[in-house]
C-alpha positions as CSV (number, residue, x, y, z in Angstrom):
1,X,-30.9,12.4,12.8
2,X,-27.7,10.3,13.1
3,X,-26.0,9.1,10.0
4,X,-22.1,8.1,9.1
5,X,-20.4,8.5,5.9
6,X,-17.6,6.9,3.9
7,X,-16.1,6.3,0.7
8,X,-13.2,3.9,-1.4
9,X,-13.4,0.5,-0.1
10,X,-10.1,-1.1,-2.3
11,X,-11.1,-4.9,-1.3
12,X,-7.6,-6.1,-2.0
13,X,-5.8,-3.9,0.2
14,X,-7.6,-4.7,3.7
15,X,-10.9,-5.7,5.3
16,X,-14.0,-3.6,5.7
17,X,-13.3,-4.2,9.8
18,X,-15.3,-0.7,9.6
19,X,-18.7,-1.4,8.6
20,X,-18.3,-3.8,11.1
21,X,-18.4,-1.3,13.6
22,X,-20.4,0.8,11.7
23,X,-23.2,-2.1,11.6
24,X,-23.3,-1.9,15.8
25,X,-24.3,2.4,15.7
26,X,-27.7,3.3,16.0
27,X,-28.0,5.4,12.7
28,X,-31.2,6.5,10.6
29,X,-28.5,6.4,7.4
30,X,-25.7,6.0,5.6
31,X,-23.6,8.2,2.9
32,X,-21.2,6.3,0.9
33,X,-19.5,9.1,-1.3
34,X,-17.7,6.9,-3.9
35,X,-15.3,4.3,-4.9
36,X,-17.7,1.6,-3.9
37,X,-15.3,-1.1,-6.1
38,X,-11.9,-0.7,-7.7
39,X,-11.7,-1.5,-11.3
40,X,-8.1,-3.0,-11.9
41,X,-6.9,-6.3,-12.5
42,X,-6.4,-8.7,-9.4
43,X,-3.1,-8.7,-8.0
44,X,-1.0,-11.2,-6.5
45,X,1.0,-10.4,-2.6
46,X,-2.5,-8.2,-1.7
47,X,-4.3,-8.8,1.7
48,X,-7.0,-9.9,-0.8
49,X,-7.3,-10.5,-4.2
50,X,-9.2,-9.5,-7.0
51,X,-10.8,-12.0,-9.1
52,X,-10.1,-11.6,-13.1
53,X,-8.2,-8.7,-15.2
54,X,-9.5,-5.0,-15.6
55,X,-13.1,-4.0,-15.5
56,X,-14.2,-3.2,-19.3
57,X,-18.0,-5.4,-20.1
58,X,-21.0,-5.7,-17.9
59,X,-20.0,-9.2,-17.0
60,X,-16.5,-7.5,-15.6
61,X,-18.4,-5.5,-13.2
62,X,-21.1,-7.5,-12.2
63,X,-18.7,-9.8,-11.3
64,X,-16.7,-7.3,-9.4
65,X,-19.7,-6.0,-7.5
66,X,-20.8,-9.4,-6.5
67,X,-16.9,-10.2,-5.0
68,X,-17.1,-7.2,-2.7
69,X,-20.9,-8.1,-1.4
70,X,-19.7,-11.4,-0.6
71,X,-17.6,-9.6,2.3
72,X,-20.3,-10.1,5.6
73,X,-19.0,-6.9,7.1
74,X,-20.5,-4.9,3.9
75,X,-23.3,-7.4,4.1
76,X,-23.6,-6.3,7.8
77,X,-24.1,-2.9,7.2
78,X,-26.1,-2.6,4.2
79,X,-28.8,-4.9,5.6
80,X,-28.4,-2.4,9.0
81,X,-28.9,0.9,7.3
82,X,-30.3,2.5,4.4
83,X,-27.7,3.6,2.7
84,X,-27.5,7.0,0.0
85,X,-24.7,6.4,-2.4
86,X,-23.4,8.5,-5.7
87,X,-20.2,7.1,-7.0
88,X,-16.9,8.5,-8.1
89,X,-14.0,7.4,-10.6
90,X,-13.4,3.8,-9.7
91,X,-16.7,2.8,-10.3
92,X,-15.5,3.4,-13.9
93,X,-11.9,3.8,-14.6
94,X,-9.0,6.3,-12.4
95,X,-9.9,9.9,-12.5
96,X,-12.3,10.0,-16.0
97,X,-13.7,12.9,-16.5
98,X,-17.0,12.5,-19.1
99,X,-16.2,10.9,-22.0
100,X,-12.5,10.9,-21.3
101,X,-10.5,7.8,-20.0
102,X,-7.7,7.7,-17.9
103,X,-5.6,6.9,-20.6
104,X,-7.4,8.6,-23.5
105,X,-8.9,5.9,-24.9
106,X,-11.4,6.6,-27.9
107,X,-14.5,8.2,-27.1
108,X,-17.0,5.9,-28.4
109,X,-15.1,2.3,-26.5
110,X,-15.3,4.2,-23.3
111,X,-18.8,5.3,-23.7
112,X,-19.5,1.6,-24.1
113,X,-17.2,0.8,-20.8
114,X,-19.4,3.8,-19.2
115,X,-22.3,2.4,-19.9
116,X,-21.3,-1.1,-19.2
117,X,-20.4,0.3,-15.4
118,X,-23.3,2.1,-15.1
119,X,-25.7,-0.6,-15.8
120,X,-24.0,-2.9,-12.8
121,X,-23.8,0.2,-10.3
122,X,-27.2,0.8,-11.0
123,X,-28.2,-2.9,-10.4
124,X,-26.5,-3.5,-7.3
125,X,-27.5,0.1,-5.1
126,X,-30.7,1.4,-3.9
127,X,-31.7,3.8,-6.9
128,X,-35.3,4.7,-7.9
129,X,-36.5,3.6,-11.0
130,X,-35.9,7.6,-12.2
131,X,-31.9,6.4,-12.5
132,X,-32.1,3.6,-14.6
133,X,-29.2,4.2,-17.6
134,X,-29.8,5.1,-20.8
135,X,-26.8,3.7,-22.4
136,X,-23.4,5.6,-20.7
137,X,-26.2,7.8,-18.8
138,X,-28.0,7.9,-15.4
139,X,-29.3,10.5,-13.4
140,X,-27.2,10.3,-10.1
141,X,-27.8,14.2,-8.8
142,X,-30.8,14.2,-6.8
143,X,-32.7,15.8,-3.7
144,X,-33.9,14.1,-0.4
145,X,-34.9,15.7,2.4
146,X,-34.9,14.5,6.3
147,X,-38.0,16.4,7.6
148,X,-37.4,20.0,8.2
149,X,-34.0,19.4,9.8
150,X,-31.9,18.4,6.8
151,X,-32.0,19.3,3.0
152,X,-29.5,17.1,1.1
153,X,-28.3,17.5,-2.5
154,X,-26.3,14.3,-3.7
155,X,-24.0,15.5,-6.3
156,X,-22.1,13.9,-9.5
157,X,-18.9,15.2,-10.0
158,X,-17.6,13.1,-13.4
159,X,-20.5,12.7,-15.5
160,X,-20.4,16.4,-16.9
161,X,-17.1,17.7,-15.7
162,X,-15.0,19.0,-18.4
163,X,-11.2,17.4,-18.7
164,X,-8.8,17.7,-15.3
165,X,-6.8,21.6,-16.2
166,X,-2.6,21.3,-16.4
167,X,-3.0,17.7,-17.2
168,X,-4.2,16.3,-14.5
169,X,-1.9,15.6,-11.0
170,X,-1.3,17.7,-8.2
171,X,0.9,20.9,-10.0
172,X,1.0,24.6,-9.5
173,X,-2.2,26.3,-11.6
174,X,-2.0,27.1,-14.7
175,X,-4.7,29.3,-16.9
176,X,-7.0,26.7,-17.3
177,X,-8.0,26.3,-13.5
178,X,-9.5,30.1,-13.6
179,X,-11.2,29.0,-16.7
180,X,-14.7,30.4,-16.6
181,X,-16.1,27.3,-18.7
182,X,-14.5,24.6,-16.9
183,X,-17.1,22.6,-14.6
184,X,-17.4,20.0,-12.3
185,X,-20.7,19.6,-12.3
186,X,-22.1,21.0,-15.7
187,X,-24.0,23.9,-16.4
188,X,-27.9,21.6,-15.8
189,X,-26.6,20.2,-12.2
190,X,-25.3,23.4,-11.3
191,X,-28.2,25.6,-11.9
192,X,-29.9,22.7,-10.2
193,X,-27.8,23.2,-7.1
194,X,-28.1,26.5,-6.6
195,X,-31.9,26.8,-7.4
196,X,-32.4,24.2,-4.9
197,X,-30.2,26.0,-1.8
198,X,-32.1,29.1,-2.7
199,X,-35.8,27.4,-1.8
200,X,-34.7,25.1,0.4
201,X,-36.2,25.4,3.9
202,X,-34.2,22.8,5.9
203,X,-32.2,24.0,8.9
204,X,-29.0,22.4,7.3
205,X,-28.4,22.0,3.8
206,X,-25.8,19.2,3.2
207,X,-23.7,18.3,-0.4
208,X,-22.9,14.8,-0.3
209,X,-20.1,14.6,-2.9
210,X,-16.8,12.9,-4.0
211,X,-13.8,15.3,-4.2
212,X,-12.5,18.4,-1.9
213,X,-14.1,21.6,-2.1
214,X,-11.5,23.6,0.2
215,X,-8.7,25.0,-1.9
216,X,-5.6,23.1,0.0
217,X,-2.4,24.3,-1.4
218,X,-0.3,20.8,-0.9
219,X,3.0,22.5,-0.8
220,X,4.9,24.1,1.8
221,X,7.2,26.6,1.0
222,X,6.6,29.4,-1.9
223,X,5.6,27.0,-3.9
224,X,2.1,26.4,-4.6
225,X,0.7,23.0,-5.9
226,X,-3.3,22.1,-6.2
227,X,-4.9,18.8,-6.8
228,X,-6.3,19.5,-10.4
229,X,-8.4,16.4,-9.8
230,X,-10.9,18.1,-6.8
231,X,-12.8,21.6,-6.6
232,X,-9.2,23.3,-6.8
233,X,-8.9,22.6,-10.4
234,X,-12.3,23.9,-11.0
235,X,-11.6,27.4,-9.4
236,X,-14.1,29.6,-11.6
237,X,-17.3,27.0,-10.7
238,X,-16.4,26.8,-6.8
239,X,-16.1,30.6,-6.5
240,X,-19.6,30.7,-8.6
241,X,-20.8,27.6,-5.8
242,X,-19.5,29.5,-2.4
243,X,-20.7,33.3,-3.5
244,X,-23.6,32.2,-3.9
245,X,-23.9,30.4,-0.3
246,X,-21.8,34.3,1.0
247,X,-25.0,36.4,-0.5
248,X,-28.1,33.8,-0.9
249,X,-26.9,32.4,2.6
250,X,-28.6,29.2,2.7
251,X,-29.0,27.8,6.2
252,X,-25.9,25.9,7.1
253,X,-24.5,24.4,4.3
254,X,-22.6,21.3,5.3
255,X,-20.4,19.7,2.8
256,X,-19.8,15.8,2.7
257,X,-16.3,14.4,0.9
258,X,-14.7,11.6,0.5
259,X,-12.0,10.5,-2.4
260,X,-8.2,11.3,-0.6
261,X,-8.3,8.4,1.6
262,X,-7.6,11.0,4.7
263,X,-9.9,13.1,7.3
264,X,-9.7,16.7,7.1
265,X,-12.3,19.6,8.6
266,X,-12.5,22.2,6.8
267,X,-14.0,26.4,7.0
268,X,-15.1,27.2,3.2
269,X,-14.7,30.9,2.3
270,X,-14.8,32.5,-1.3
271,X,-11.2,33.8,-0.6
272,X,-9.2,30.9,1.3
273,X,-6.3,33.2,0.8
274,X,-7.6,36.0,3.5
275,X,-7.0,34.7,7.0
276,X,-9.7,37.1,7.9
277,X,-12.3,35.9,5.4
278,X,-15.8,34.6,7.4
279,X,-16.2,30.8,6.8
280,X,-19.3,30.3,4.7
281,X,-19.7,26.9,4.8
282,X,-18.3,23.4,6.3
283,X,-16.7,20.6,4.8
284,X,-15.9,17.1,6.5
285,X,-14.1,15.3,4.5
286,X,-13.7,11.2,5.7
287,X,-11.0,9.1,5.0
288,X,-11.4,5.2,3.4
289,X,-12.3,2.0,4.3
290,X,-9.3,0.5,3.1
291,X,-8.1,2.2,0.1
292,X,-4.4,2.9,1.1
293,X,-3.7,0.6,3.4
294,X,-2.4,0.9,6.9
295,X,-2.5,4.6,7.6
296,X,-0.7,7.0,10.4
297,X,-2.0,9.3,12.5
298,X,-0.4,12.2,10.4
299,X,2.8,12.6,7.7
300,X,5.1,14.6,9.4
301,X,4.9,16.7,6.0
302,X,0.9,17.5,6.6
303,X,2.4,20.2,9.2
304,X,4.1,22.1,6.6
305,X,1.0,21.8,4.6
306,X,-1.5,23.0,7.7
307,X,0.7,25.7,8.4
308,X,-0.1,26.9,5.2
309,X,-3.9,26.2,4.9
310,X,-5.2,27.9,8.3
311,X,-8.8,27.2,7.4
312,X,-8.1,23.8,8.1
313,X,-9.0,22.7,11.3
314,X,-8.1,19.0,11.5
315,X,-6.6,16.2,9.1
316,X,-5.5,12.5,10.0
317,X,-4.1,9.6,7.5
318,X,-6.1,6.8,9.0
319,X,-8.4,4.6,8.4
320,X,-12.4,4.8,9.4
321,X,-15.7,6.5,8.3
322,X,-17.4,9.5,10.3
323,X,-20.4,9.8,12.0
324,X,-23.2,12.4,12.4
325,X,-25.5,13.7,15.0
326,X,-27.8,16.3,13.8
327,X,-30.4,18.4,15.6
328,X,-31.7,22.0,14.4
329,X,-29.0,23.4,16.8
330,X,-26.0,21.7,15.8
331,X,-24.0,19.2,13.8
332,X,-21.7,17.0,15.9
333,X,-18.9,14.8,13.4
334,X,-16.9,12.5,15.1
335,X,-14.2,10.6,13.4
336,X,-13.5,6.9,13.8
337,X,-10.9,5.2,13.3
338,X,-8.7,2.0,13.1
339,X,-5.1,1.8,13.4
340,X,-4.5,-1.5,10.5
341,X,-7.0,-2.6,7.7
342,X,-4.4,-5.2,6.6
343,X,-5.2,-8.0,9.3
344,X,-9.1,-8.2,10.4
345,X,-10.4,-7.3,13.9
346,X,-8.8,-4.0,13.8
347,X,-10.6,-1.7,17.3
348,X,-11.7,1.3,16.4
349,X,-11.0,4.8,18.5
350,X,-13.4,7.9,18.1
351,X,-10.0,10.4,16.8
352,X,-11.5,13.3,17.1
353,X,-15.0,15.3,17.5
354,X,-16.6,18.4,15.8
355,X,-19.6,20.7,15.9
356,X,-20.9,23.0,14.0
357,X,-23.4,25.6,16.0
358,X,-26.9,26.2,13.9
359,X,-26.4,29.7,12.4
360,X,-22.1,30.0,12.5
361,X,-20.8,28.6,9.8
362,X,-17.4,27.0,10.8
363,X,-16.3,23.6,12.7
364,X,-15.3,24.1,16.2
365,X,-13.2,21.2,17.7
366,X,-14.4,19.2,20.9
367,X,-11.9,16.8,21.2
């Protein structure tokens, strides 16, 4: 199986050069792991521009859905591929969690905007008729498999996740992160999860979601900070998620991320604070399409921040999408990349390459 996946596609701050090259691989899918539009208001000295002001009716993101498929290097790869998708905040509005807006606004107007984005996500992507909304609803978790190689579980992480802890932002925890009731995923799609890695029989068993899973403490020094916007603000449900893969042991359970508009490889253990602690898991996490800009190779602060986060194994600032070989004995990732999204034509370089070995959990680097 060969596949690539990729996520937050900003259309006004570069061009989807990417899916260009993406359209030329020989692939049997593609992941798209959020962020598939942005929802603010067009603005003026962009590489592109947004037509019309915020995203709040149906019209608003039809509209907005219909200005990014007019782009022929989308077009390219959606008529190449089939594609998987489950969206993430921008689809909707910046960081929501449920019912609750980025800026708190009341419950019942963004249920309507919900709804309203829901409706136009759902009409423009390859969903089964099973996902059709009801009102600010639709079923976005869901199984496929790929023979007996690969299980996949496609996860929603903002439908039924309870509000970001220590008001939102990247901040040192505070009590509500070890909270035993907070949830990304709520209580029905959890239980769904982990009753499907415990009968699953594929030979890898891959979680195509939005936000990281690895706790990555973003501060160097003695001080500790945690985005309170990914797993790390959900502590209680990803040490529930990762025992469960330590005891039940699912065969090779690959992680899929997208959202921080950077690459990073990743060994997942219940306690990323031992060194010593076996890896249970893998995550890749890919970096954007555009969202960002121009990127680097790395922030000369990221090697303050690796220093401090040994179980991870790679990270890069730009620009690109990752793809997938897959065979019962191994998972290969490379990660491709452009060096500009701000001027079209951009090449793209293969940055680096992983595997994982049927059986270890853990990524090993190949170049």
């Amino acid at each position: 199986m060969t596949s690539s996946f990729a996520s937050c596609q900003h259309y006004e701050v570069g061009f989807f050069t990417a899916y260009r090259h993406m359209a030329t691989e020989d692939l049997d899918l593609v992941f798209h792991l959020g962020d598939y539009i942005y929802e603010g208001a067009g603005r003026d000295g962009q590489t592109r521009r947004h037509k019309g002001l915020e995203l709040a009716t149906l019209d608003d993101y039809r509209n907005r859905y219909a200005q990014y498929r007019m782009d022929p290097d989308l077009q390219a790869a959606h008529a190449a591929f089939p594609w998987i998708l489950t969206p993430d905040d921008h689809e909707v509005d910046n960081n929501y969690a449920n019912a609750i807006s980025e800026h708190d606004d009341p419950r019942e107007a963004f249920l309507q905007r919900r709804a309203a984005a829901y409706q136009a996500y759902y009409e423009h992507m390859p969903f089964r008729r099973r996902s059709i909304p009801s009102g600010p609803d639709i079923q976005l978790y869901r199984p496929f498999t790929y023979g007996k190689l690969a299980s996949f579980f496609v996860l929603d992480t903002r439908q039924y996740r309870t509000d970001q802890p220590c008001g939102d932002g990247s901040k040192a925890a505070c009590p509500g992160v070890a909270d035993p009731n907070a949830t990304l995923l709520g209580a029905a799609q959890e239980r769904w999860l982990l009753d499907g890695l415990g009968r699953s029989k594929g030979r890898w068993n891959v979680l195509p979601q939005q936000v990281m899973m690895a706790k990555v403490d973003q501060m160097p020094g003695p001080e500790e900070r945690f985005s309170m916007d990914q797993w790390s603000g959900y502590d209680a449900g990803r040490t529930r998620l990762l025992e469960f893969m330590a005891s039940r042991r699912p065969s090779n359970p690959v992680v899929l991320t997208g959202d921080i508009h950077s690459n990073w490889v990743n060994d997942l253990k219940v306690d990323f604070r031992d060194a010593d602690a076996p890896a249970v898991a893998t995550e890749f996490v890919g970096t954007s399409i555009t969202s960002g800009g121009d990127g680097m190779d790395q922030a000369e602060r990221m090697k303050g921040v690796l220093g401090e986060n040994p179980f991870v194994k790679f990270q890069n600032s730009q620009r690109g999408y990752v793809s997938c070989s897959v065979t019962p004995g191994a998972w290969h990732a490379d990660y491709q990349v452009m060096d500009f999204v701000t001027k079209p034509d951009a090449p793209r370089k293969t940055r680096a390459s992983f595997r994982v070995t049927s059986g270890r959990a853990g990524a090993e680097r190949l170049s």
